[in-house]
N, C-alpha and C positions, 0 to 999 in steps of 0.2 A: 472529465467525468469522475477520475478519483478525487479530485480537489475538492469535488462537490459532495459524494459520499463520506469523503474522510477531508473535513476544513481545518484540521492540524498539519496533515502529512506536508514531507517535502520532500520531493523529487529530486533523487540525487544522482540517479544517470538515468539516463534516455537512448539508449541507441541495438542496434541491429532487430527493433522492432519490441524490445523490452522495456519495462518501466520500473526501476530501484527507486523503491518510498520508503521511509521512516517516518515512525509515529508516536511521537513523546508517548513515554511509561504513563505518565499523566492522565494522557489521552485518549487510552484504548476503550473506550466506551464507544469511541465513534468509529469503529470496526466490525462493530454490530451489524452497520446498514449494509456493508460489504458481503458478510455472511447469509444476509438474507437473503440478498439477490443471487449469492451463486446457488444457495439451497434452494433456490426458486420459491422460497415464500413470499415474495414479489415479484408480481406478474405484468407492473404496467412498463406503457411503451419503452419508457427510458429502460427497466430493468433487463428487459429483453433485447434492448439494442446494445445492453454494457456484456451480457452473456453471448451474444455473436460475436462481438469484436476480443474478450478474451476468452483464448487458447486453452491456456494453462498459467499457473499463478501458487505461487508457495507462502509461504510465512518462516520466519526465522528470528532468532536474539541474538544479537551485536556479539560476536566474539571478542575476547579479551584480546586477542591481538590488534583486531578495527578497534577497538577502546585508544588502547598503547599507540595505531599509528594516527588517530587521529588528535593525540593529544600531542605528542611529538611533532607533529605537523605546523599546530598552532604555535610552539613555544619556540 
């Protein structure tokens, strides 16, 4: 369902029932559709069935250190 809300994002961990996405700076237009559904200014069936299944859900920008260890990573 986020893949489908947000077709940039990628999924970069999956587990203990959480979802870690990033979404190119480029991108963020398409995080709009996100914000609608949780402010409920979309009410159809899909909207409603992505609002039961998440909990709770944050936003955040890449610390300089995740910058540092994922460049070091690659090199």
């Amino acid at each position: 369902m986020i893949k489908e809300l947000i077709p940039s994002c990628q999924i970069v961990d999956y587990s203990g029932g959480s979802i870690v996405a990033t979404i190119p700076v480029m991108n963020l237009k398409e995080i709009s559709a996100f914000f609608k559904i949780i402010e409920m200014k979309i009410n159809d069936e899909r909207a409603i069935k992505f609002r039961e299944i998440v909990k709770d859900w944050g936003l955040s920008h890449v610390t300089l250190e995740e910058v540092f260890m994922k460049i070091t990573k690659n090199s």
